[in-house]
N, C-alpha and C positions, 0 to 999 in steps of 0.2 A: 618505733615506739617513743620516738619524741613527741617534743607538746604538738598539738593542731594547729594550725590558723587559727586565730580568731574569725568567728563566727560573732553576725549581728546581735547582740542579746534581746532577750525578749522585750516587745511592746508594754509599757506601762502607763498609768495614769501621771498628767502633770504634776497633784498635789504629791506622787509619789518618794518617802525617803529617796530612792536611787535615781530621779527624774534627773540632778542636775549632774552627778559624775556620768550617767549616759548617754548626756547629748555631750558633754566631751568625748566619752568614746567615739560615740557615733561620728561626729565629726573630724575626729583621730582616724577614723577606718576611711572616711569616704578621699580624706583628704592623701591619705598615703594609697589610695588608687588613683588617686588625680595624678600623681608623684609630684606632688604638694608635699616634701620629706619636712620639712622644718616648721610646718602647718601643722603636719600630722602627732610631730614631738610634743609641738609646743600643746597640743592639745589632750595627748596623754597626759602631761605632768597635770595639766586643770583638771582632768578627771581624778587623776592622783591627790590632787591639794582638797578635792571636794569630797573623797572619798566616805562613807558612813560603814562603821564595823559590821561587815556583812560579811559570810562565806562565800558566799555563791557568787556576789559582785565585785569581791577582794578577788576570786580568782580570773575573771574576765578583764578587769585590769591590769592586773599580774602577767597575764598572757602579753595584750598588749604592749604593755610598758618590756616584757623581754624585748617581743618583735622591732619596737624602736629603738633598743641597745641601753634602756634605762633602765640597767639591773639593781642600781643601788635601792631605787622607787619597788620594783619587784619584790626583793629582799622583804621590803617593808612589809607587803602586800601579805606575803607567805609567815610573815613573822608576828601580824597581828595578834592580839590578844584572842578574838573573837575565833581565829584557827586555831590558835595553839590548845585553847583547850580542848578540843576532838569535836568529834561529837557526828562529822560532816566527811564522811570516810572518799566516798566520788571526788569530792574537792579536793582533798588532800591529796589524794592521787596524782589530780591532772598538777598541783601548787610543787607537788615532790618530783614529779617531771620538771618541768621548769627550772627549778634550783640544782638540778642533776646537769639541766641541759648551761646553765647558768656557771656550771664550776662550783659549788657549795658542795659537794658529796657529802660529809658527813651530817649538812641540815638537813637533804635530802632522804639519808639515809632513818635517819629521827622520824621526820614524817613517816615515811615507810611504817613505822611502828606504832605510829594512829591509826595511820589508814587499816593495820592488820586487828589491831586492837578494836575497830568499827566494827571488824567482821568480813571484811573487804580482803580477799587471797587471789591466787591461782598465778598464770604463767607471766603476766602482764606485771605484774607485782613481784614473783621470783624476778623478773628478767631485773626490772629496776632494782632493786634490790642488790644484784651481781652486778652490776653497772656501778653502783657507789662503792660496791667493797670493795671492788680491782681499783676503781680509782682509790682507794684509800689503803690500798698495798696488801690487801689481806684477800688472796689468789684463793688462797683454799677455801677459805670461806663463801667466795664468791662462785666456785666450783659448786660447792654446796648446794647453791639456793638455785643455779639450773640444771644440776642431776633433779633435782626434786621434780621437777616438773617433766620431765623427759617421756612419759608414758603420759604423757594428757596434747590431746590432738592440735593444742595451737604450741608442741616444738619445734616449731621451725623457728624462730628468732633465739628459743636459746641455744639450740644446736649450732648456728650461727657466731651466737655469744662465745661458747666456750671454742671453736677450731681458730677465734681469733686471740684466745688468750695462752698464756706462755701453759705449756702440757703441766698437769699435776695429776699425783696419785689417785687425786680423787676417783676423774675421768680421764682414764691411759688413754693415749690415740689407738691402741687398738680395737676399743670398744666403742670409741670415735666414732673411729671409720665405719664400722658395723652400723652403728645405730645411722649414721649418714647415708651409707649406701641404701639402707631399708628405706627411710625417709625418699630418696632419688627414685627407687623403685615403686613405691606406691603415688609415685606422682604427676599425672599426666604431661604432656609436652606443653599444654595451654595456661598450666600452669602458673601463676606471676612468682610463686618464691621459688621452682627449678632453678635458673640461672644461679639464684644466689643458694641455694644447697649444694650443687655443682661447685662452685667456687670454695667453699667451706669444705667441701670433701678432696679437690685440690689442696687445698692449703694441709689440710690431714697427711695427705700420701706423701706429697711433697717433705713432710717433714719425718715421715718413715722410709724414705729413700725408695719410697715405691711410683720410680721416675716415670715409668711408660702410664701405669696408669693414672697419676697424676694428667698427665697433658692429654690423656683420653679424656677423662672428667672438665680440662680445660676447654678443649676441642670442642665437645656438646654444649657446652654452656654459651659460649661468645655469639653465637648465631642466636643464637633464645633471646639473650640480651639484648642484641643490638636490633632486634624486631621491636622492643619495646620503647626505644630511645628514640625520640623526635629529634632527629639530627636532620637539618638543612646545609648541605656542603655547600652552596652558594651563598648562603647568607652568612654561613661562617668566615668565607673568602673576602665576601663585600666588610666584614668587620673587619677581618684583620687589616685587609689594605688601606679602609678607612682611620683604624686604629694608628696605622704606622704612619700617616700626614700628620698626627694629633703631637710630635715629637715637639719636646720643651728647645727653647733655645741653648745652644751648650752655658754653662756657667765661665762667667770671666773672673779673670784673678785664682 
């Protein structure tokens, strides 16, 4: 439930307000596939410096400008005037990812409260939500906003959420492991979140001393997972070896 890639944003006419911060973009995207990296910066900031107070195109360069490491520019992007006042709940969304993802939790968590104010909820919005309160030291609270969602069919990311975060009254691990194990069991083998419910429900047992079946729930999980992982052992081999000629001169003096 981090930000997306950027995606091409849509086709516009040339007289258009967004015509010139878009062919920055554009240019920004194509050039950081070229791995064109210093092309691709230099070409977010001009879409940056060209930008017109727009929601929808404040957040498509917001995005980007994270993906190049220009959070200060991002900041901006999400702190607009033309955001800040609401209005535009989807954007605010993907803008309060971003700054979650960015290290700002408590702007992040702000947004959260437009975007809910919009009319904009459910488990996608709990989960960020418990994401900026743990980072901002407030466990129980963050315990809170993913009990809430725990009976609505996309729990699997905050069931996840909470077996990584330190146990609170809220949600005991023994009702944890419950609602874990049920999640595991209605869940086919073809499944892509098995592996990571499995692991969440280890991490559970493991911390109630309930060692054997911990490593049983460990045990199912590693084969699932590593079916899904594009791992080439040769080509990992030809890195390393190639990696370790790459060795700097020792330093003198």
């Amino acid at each position: 439930m981090s930000t997306t890639p950027t995606q091409n944003p849509p086709p516009i006419p040339p007289d258009h307000p967004w015509a010139v911060p878009l062919s920055h973009l554009r240019h920004s995207l194509a050039a950081g596939r070229a791995g064109r990296q210093r092309e691709a910066v230099a070409a977010a900031l001009a879409a940056f410096k060209a930008r017109v107070a727009a929601p929808e195109l404040l957040m498509h360069l917001a995005r980007r400008l994270l993906e190049v490491g220009e959070v200060r520019a991002m900041y901006a992007c999400a702190n607009d005037l033309s955001v800040q006042r609401g209005g535009h709940p989807a954007v605010e969304f993907h803008l309060a990812n971003m700054l979650a993802a960015a290290g700002f939790p408590a702007d992040a968590l702000q947004m959260v409260r437009k975007v809910r104010n919009g009319g904009f909820d459910g488990p996608r919005v709990q989960w960020l939500a418990a994401l900026c309160l743990e980072d901002l030291g407030r466990i129980d609270d963050a315990a809170r906003e993913l009990r809430a969602g725990l009976d609505t069919p996309e729990r699997t990311p905050l069931l996840l959420a909470l077996s990584q975060m330190p146990p609170t009254a809220v949600v005991e691990d023994a009702e944890l492991r419950s609602r874990l194990e049920a999640a595991v069991a209605a869940c086919p083998d073809n499944n892509p979140q098995l592996p990571m419910l499995l692991y969440a429900l280890f991490t559970v047992l493991d911390r109630l001393d309930e060692t054997a079946a911990a490593w049983q729930a460990l045990e199912r999980a590693l084969p699932l997972r590593g079916k899904r992982l594009d791992y080439d052992a040769e080509q990992a081999q030809a890195l390393s070896e190639y990696l370790g000629t790459r060795r700097a001169a020792a330093a003198e003096g």
